[in-house]
C-alpha positions in Angstrom: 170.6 97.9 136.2 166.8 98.1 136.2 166.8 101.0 134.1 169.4 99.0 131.0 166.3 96.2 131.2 163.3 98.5 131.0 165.0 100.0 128.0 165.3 97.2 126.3 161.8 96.1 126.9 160.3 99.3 126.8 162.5 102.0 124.6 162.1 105.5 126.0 165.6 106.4 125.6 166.0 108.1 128.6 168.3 111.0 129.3 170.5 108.8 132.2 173.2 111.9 131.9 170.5 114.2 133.2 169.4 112.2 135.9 172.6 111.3 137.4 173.8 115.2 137.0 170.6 115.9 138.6 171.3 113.6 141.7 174.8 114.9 142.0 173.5 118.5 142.4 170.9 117.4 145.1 173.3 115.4 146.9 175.8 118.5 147.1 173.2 120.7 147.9 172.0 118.3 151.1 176.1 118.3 152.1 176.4 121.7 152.1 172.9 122.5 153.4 173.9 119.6 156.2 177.6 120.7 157.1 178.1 124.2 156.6 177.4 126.8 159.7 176.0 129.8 158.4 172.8 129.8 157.2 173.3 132.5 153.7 175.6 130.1 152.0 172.7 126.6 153.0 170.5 129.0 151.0 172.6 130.2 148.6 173.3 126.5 147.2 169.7 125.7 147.8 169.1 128.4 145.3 171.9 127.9 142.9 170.9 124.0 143.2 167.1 125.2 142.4 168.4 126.8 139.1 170.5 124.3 138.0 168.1 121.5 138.1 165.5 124.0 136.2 168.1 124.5 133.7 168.5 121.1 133.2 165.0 120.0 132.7 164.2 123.5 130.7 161.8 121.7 128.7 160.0 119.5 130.6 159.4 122.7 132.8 158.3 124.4 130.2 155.8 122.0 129.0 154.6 121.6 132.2 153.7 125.7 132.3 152.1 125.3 128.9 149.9 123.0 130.0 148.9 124.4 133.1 148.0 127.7 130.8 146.2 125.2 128.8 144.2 123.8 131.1 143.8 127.6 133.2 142.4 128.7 129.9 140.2 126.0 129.8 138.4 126.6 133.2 137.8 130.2 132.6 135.6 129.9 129.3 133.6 127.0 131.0 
């Protein structure tokens, strides 16, 4: 609800699709990680989960690399 009223005061357009696919991986991950015995397959989701949330925010990840070069780059020629 909060996030239907900041739009409208504030326009972002946020990706709601990707945050709530993003939540639903966590949460499954936590389940699995929480329920299941052996200890390959808790690590095994937390790894597949790891990828999949990557995947879905690709480009903010990807930003977030180019600035850190940016900023790397920076400090080295002061």
């Amino acid at each position: 609800m909060r996030t239907i009223i900041s739009e409208k005061l504030y326009p972002v357009k946020y990706d709601i699709s990707k945050i709530v696919f993003g939540n639903i991986v966590m949460v499954a991950v936590a389940l699995i990680g929480t329920f299941r015995r052996g200890m390959t397959v808790s690590i095994l989701s937390a790894a597949v989960g790891i990828l999949v949330i990557l995947w879905l925010y690709k480009r903010e990840v990807k930003s977030l690399f180019s600035l850190s070069k940016l900023s790397f780059l920076r400090l080295k020629v002061e």
